[in-house]
N, C-alpha and C positions, 0 to 999 in steps of 0.2 A: 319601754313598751314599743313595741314594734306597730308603724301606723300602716293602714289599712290599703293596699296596691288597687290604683284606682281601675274602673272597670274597662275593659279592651273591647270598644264597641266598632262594629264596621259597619261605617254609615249603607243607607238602603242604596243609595245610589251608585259605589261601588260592588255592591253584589248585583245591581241591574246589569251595570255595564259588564262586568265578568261575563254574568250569565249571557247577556246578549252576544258578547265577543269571542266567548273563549266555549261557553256551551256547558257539556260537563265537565272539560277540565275545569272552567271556570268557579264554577259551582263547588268542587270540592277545595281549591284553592280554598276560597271563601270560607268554608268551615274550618281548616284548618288554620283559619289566620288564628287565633285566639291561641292556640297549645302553641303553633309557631312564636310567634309573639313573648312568652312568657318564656321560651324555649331559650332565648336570645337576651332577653332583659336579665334573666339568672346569669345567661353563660357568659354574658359581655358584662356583667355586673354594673347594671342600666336601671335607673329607678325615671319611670315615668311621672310627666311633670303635666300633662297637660292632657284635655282631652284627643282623640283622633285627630287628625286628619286624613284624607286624599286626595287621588287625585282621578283619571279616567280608570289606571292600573294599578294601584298602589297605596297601601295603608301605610301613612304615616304617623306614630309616636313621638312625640316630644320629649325627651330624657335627657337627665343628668351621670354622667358617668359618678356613680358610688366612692370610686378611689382617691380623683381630685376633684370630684365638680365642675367638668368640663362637661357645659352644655351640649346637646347634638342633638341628632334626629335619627328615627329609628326606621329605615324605609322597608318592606316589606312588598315584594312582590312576583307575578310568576312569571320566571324566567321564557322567552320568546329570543328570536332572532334578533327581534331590534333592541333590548336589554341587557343581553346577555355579555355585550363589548363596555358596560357602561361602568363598572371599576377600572378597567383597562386604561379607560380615556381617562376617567378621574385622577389617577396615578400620573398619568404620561401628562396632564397639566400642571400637577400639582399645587394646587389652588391658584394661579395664573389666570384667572377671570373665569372660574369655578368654585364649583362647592368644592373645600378637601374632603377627601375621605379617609375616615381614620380605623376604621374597617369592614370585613367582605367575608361574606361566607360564600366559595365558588358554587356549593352544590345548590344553594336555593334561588341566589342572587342578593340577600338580605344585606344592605349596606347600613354600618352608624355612619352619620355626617354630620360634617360641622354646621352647626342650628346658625341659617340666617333667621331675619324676620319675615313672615312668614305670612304679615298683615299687610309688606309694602310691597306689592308689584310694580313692574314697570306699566306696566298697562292701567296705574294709577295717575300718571301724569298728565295734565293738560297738552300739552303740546306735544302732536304728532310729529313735528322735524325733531323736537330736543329727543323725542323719543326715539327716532330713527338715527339720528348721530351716535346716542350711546350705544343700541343695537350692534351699528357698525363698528365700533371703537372695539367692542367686546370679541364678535366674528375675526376681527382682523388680527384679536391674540389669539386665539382661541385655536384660528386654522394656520397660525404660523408656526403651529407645531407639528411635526411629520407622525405619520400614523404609526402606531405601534404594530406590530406583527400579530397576527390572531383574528383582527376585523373582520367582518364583512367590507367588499368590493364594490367600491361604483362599479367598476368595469362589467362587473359580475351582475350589476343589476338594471342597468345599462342593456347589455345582452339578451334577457328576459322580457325588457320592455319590451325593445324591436320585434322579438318574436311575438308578442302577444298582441302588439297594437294593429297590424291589421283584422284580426275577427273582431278585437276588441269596435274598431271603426265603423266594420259592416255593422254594428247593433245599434249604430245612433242615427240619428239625421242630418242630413247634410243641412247647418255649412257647419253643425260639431263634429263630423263624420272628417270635413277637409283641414280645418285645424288639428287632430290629433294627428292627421297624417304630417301637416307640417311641423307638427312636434317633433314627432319621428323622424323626420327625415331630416333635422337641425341635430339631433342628439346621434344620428348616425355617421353625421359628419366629423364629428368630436371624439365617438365611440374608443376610437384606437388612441390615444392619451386619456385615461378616465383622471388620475393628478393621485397623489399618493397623500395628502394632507390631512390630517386627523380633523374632520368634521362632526360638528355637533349632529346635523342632520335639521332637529327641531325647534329650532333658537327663536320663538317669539315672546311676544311681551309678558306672555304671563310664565314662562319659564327665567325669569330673571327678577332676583329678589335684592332687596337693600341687605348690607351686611354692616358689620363696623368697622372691619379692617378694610375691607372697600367699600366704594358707594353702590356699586352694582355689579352681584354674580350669577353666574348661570345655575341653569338644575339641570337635572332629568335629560340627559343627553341620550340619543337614539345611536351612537357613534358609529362611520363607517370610515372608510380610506378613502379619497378622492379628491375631486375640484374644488376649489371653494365657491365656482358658481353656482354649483349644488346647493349652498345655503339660504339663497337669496331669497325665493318665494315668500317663506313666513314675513321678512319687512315688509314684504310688498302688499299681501295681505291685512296686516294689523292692521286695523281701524281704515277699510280700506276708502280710498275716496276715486270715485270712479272718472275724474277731471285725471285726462293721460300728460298731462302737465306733472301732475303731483305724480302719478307713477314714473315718470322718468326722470324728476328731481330724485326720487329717492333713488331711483336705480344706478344713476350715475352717482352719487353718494355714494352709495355700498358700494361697486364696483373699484372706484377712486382711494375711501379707505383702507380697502380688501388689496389696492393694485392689482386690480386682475382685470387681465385682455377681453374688453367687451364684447366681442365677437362672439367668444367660449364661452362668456357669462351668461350671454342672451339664449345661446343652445344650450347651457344647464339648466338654466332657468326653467326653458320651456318641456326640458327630461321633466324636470317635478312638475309642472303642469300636466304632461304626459301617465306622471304617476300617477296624481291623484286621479286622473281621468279612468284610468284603467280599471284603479279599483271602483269610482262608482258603478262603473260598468257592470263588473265582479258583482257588486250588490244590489242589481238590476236597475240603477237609476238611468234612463234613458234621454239625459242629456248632461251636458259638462256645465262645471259651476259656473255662474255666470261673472264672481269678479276675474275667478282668473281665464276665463275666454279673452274677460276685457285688458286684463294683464299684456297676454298671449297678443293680443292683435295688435297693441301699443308698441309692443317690443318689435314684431314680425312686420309694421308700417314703418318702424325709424330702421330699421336693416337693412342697411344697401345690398 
């Protein structure tokens, strides 16, 4: 007797976020998660073990592969710029302080992968240094791997900041208006070597999970080609502690395990400070976050 396929529910708060982010693509994504979903548990011959999960973009299913019993995950989501390289990178790690991935459908983005736990984040631990060493430990494989062909480009996004950060700068107040300029004007120095390194892009604590063949893997990689200064932000943010003591402990950490020229660190760094600035901008907020101003100023006071 055939047991009853448990019910494919997509929590409210992944159809918020859609709808907020994505609008009406969003919106229909959403509806079609369920027929998708069942679309892929048939055709990958996947029997769902658990209920939902997600995440800000992404329904995840908990499944057993039907044939041998090989646990996984069933991820489910709608394909964008910054997703769309994220089998590429999977492959080009091959589970090398990643999730494996054991397969892809190019046309959706729909990946199975190998089922960590799913209950242990890193952003569980007590202690912010132990937490920031394994950070780094992972980053430093991670980007020692050379990008694959097909990515999106720092250099290429890189380019677009600069163009955009001065009107972006007239809509703020000075002194957030003189920092984003000095953002720019660190990331423009760099601009012509952007590093060709296969970057996760968004490696923070709640994107790395306990596993059992290792103690801790990545997820959900944004992947593009570049610096590995580029990576840094998210440590620096985690659990941020606004003592510039503790931001340059970590910094020199990450930089030291990563072996990368601080100079270039310090002006990647402050590209993705740059970035995220532009975009609240984009979303009318009319000042820059305030840890990573404090980031930003720590960095640009110890810079000779």
């Amino acid at each position: 007797m055939c047991q009853p396929r448990e019910v494919i529910h997509v929590p409210e708060e992944l159809v918020a976020s859609q709808a907020r982010f994505n609008g009406a693509e969003g919106r229909a994504f959403v509806a079609a998660l369920p027929g998708r979903a069942e679309r892929f548990l048939d055709g990958w011959g996947l029997r769902q073990t658990g209920p939902s999960m997600y995440g800000a973009a992404s329904l995840v299913l908990p499944v057993t592969r039907t044939s041998d019993g090989t646990p996984g995950a069933l991820k489910l989501q709608l394909l964008d710029d910054e997703n769309e390289g994220e089998a590429l990178a999977l492959r080009a790690w091959g589970g090398r302080g990643a999730v494996r991935l054991l397969d892809h459908d190019p046309g959706t983005g729909t990946l199975l992968l190998e089922r960590l736990d799913e209950t242990r984040h890193l952003s569980a631990l007590p202690d912010a240094r132990r937490t920031t060493r394994i950070l780094a430990d992972l980053l430093a494989r991670l980007t020692a791997e050379p990008a694959p062909e097909g990515l999106r480009r720092l250099g290429d996004i890189a380019d677009r900041m600069l163009d955009d950060a001065p009107r972006a700068a007239r809509k703020l107040p000075e002194p957030d208006a003189r920092l984003l300029r000095d953002c720019a004007a660190a990331v423009r120095e760099v601009a012509a070597e952007p590093g060709d390194r296969l970057l996760h892009w968004d490696l923070h604590v709640d994107n790395i999970l306990a596993a059992e063949r290792e103690p801790w893997l990545a997820i959900d990689p944004k992947p593009l080609a570049g610096d590995p200064g580029f990576e840094l932000l998210p440590a620096l943010t985690n659990g941020f502690d606004p003592d510039p003591a503790e931001t340059l402990w970590r910094f020199d950490l990450l930089t030291e395990t990563l072996g990368l020229d601080r100079g270039r660190a310090v002006a990647w760094t402050l590209g993705r400070v740059l970035q995220n600035g532009l975009w609240d901008v984009e979303d009318g907020e009319d000042a820059l976050d305030e840890e990573q101003v404090s980031i930003a100023r720590t960095l640009l006071a110890r810079t000779p």
